[in-house]
N, C-alpha and C positions, 0 to 999 in steps of 0.2 A: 193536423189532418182534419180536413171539414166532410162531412157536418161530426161537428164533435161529442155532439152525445151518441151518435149510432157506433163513436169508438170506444168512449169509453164504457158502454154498455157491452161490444165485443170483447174490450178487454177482459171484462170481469166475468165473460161468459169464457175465455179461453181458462180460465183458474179452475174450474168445475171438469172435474170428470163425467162424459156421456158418452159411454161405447153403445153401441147399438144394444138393446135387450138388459142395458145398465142405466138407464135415467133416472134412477131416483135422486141423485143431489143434485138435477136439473129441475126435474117436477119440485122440491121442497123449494129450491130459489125463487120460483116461479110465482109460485103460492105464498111464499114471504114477501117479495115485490108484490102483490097485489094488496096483501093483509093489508101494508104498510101504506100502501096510497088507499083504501078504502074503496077500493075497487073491487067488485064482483067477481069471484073466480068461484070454476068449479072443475073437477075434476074425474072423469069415466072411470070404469072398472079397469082397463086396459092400460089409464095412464094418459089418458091426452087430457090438455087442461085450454079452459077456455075463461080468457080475461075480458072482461068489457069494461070499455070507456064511453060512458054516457054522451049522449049528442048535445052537441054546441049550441048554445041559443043561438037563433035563426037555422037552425037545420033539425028541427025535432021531425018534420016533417019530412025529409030526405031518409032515400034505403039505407038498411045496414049496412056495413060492408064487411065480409069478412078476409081478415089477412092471416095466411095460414104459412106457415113452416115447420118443419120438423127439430125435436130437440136432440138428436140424437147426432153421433158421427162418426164418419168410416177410422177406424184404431190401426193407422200401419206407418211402420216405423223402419228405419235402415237394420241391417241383423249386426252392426253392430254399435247401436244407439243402445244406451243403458235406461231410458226413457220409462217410466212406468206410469199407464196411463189412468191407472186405478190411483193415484197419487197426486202426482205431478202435475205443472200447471204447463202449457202449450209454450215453446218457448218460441221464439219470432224474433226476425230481425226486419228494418226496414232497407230495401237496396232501389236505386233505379226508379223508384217510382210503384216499389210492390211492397207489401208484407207479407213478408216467407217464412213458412217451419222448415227450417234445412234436413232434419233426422226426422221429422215424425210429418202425419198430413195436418192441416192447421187448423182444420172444422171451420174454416168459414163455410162450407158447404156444410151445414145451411147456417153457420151462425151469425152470419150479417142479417140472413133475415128474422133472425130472434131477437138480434141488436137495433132491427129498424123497427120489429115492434113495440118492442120496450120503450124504444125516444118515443114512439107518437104515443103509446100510453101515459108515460112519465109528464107529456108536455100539458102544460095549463094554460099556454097561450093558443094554440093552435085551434081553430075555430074548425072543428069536422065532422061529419054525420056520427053514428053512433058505430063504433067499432064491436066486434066480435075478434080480436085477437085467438087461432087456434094452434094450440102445440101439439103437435102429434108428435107419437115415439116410433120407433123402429122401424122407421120407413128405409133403410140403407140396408137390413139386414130379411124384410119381410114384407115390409109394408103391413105389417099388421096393427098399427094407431088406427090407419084408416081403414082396415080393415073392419073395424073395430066400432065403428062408428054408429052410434042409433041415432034414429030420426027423433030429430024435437034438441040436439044436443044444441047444432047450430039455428039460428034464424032466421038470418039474410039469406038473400036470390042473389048477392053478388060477391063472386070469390076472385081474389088476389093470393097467388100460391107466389111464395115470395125463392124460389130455391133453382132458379136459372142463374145460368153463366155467361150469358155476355150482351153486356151493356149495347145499347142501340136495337135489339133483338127483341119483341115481342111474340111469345109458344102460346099458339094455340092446340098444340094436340101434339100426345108422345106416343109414341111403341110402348104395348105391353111386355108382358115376358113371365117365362116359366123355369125352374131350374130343374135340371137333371141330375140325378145323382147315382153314379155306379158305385156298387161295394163286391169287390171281391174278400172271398176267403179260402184261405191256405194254411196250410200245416209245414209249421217251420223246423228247419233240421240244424243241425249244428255243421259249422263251416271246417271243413278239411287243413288242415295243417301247410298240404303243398300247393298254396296258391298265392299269388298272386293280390294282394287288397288296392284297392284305387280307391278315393273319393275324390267325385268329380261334380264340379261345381261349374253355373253359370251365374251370372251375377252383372249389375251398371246397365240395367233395364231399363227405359221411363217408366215403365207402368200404364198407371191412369186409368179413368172412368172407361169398363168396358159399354158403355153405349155413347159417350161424346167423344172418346179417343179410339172408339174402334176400326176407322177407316183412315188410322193416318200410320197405318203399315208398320206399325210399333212391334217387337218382336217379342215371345212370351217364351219366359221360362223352360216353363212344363214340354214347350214342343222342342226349345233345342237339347234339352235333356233326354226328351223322348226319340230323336233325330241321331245322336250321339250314339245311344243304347241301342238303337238297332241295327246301326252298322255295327256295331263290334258285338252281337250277339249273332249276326249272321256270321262275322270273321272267325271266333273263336266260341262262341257256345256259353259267352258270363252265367254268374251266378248273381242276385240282386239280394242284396243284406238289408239296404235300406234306400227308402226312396221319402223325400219331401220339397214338395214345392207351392208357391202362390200361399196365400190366405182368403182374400177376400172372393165371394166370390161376384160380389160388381166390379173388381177389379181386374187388370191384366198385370197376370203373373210378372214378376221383378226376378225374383232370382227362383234357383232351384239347384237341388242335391242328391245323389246318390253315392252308395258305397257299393261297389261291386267287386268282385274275386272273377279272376282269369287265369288263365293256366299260367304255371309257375314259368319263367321265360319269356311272355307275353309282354312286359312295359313297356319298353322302348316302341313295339311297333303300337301296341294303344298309345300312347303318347303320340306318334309322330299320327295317327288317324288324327284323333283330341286335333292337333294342332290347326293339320290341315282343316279340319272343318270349322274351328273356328274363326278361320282365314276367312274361309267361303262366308261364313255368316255377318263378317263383318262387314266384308262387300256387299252382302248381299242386303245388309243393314246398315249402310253406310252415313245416310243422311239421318233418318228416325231415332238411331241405335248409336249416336257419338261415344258412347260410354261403355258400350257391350264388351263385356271382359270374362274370360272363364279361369277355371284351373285343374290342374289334376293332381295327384299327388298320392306317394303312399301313405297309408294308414296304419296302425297296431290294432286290428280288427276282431276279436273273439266270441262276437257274437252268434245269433243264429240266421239265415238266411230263410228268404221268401221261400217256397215251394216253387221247384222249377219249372213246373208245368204254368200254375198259375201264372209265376215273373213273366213267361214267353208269352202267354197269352196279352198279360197286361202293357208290356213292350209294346206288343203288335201294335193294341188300340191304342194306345197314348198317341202311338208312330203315324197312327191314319186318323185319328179324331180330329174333326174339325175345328177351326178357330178362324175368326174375322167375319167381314162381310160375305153374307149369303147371297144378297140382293141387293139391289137399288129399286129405286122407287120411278116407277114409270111415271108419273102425275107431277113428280117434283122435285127438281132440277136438282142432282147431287146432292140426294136426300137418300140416306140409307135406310131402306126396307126393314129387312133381317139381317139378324148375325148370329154369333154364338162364341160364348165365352169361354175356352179350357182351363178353368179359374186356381183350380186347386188340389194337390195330390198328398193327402196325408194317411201316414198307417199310425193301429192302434196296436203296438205291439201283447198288451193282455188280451185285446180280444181275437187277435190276427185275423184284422180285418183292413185292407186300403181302399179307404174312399177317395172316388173321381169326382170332384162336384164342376159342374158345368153352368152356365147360364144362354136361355138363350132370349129376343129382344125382336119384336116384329110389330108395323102398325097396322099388318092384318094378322086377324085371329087365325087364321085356315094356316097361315105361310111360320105361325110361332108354332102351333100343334105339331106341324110337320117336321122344320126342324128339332124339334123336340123329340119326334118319334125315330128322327133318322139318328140321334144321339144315341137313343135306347137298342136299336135297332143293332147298333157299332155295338158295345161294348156288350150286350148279352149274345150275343156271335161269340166274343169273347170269356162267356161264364160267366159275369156278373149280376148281380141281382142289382135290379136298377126302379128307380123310382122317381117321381116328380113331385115336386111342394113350390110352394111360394109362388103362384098363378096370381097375375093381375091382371088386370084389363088394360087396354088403352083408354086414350081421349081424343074422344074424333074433334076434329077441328070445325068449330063453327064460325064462318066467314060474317054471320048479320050477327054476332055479339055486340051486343049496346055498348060493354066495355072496352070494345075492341077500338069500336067507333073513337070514344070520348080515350083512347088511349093513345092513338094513331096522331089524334087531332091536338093532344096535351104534348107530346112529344115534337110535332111540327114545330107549334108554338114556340117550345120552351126552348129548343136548339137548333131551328132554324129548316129542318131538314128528315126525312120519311124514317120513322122506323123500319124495320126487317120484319115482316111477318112469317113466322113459320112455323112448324114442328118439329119438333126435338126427339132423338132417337132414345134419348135416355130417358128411364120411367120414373113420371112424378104419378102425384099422390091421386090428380085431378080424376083419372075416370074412375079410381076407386071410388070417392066421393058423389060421382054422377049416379051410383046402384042406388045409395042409399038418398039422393038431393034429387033426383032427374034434372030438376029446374032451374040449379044452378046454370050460372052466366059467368063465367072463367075468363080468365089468361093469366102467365105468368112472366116476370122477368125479374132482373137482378143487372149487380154489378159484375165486372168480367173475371172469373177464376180462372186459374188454369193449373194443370196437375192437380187435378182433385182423385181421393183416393189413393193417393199416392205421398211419399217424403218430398217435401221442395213445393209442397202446395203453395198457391201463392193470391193475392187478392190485387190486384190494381186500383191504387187508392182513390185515383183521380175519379175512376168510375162510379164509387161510392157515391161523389155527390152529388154526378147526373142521376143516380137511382133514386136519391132522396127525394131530389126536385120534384122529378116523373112521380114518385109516388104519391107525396102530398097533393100536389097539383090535381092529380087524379082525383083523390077523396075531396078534393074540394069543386071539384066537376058534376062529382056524383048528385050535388043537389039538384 
């Protein structure tokens, strides 16, 4: 697989543990790789670390450039992979022309672009301006690396964000985004003897990135669990013991679960509902959803159930909360505006408390705030107490970027034929960095991913070396 130091440098980054808000045996590799070449490294209070590779005689005079990626990746796994990501090394196969984690996601998001800064630091032949290599941390779960960021950390006026997905594509500008989060609370009772227990399960979801896989009609979790529950709570009156679904909340929901009690006599006709509608949602998910599979089944159930007021409440809004594309983009051809993610439904049974976490993703600021407030809006109708964290800007797109120019025109060259300019719905790091840079001069790309955030992630290897190319070429442009 060429170029083969960018692999075998991915290699040894799939052996390291980096969940989101867990980098420290990334940060130590990082800073032991620079020790070890005598290379300048430093590292923030926050955790992001910045390597420099000295400029090339004949290019002392040429700008910095900096190349930035995140160390960090999204941790989701099949429910029943035995995978421990606190341990374990990424395990991959090669098929067709990709490298795949079959049970777990494979972090090449972003770690090809850790793996391509690492070959251009490691390399002693490569003749290029002076690098600023930057690693930020927990941009998948916060974006707070770059949050994080103080003026004077970085140098250079020109940034290369290395954490796009598909090759021949040059991002000049992403959607922001804000999350939502509802918590309800309840006073749990103990479940009555003469009922009925089900758990009912959905499951054989794609997933994927909710801002690059959010308009390709992919079906979530949370809502046909939440679709399911409220026809048979309008039929028979359930009781709700337990509810869990999704994790991440850049992701779209994969599976989900509930336990619920119905009147003693009640299965066969919940079964044959169950059925039917899984019928419908197959059709109704036919092409996106090849895999979409449920189950229902009884249970030995002893537990304590939800509070029924709350459950009905929580039904309701799970059953009407939004998910998918809000908008499109009038400026730009089959370019999603807005959306909003139904990511995540988990209860605390010590504190009896179930959080709704949400996200939502807009390249106007006015049109994220609003979808956001109409989130808030939903579920405190329904008693929740609800709150917003993890705000970030976009990156508006500037068409006279210098790099764009010298990118467009390395690209022509190199393969014959125009890159894609465009913006990307899903949020990088770049307009964080714009509060604290203003001046910076951006774009980013990458080799082609697909199913990121999701098990079955996959890298297309061939892509890898057009990135390469593109990228060096570039830095050698830059004088």
């Amino acid at each position: 697989m060429e170029p083969q130091s960018v692999f075998n440098f991915f290699g040894e980054i799939c052996k390291i543990p980096r969940e989101s808000k867990h980098e420290e045996k990334i940060i130590a590799y990082l800073q032991k790789f620079a020790q070890e070449r005598s290379l300048e490294c430093k590292t923030d209070e926050a955790g992001n670390v910045l390597i420099i590779r000295p400029a090339s005689v004949g290019y002392e005079t040429a700008p910095t450039v900096i190349l930035q990626s995140h160390s960090d990746m999204v941790c989701e796994k099949n429910s029943d992979s035995n995978h421990n990501f606190d341990t374990d090394p990424i395990n991959y196969v090669i098929e067709d022309g990709w490298m795949i984690a079959k049970e777990t996601t494979l972090g090449a998001d972003c770690g090809i672009g850790i793996a391509a800064q690492l070959a251009i630091l490691d390399d002693k032949i490569l003749k290029l301006p002076k690098i600023e290599a930057l690693f930020t941390v927990d941009e998948e779960t916060g974006l707070t690396g770059a949050m994080s960021l103080k003026p004077g950390f970085i140098t250079g006026k020109y940034l290369i964000n290395l954490d796009s997905e598909d090759e021949g594509e040059i991002f000049i500008g992403c959607a922001g985004g804000i999350d939502t989060t509802a918590r309800f609370e309840y006073t749990p009772y103990t479940l009555s003897n003469d009922k009925e227990v089900l758990k009912v399960k959905y499951f054989g979801l794609t997933g994927g990135h909710s801002g690059d896989d959010i308009n390709k009609n992919r079906a979530n979790a949370n809502q046909l669990l939440a679709r399911y529950l409220f026809l048979l709570n309008e039929k028979f009156g359930l009781e709700l013991c337990k509810i869990d679904g999704g994790n991440k909340r850049n992701a779209i929901a994969r599976e989900a679960v509930a336990i619920i009690a119905i009147p003693s006599g009640k299965k066969a006709e919940a079964t044959q509902i169950f059925s039917d509608l899984l019928a419908d949602m197959k059709a109704e998910y036919s092409v996106s959803e090849p895999n979409l599979g449920g189950s229902i089944e009884s249970t030995d159930f002893k537990g304590n159930c939800i509070e029924k007021s709350v459950a009905d409440k929580l039904i309701l809004a799970l059953n009407a909360s939004l998910h998918g594309v809000l908008a499109m983009s009038q400026d730009i051809e089959n370019f999603v505006e807005t959306s909003t993610n139904l990511a995540s439904i988990k209860m605390d049974e010590e504190k009896n408390v179930i959080t709704v976490c949400t996200s939502q993703r807009s390249s106007l600021n006015s049109a994220r705030f609003n979808s956001a407030n109409r989130m808030e809006a939903l579920f405190r109708l329904a008693g929740a107490k609800v709150t917003h964290e993890s705000q970030y800007p976009g990156w508006k797109p500037n068409l006279n970027s210098k790099l764009l120019i010298v990118g467009r025109e390395s690209y022509k060259e190199l393969f014959g034929t125009e890159p894609v300019v465009r913006a990307i719905h899903a949020g990088l790091e770049c307009g964080l960095f714009l509060d604290t840079y203003p001046d910076l001069d951006m774009i980013s790309f990458g080799p082609t991913l697909r199913g990121v955030h999701a098990p079955g992630e996959r890298l297309e290897i061939s892509t890898v070396d057009k990135f390469w190319k593109l990228l060096i070429d570039i830095l050698k442009r830059v004088k």
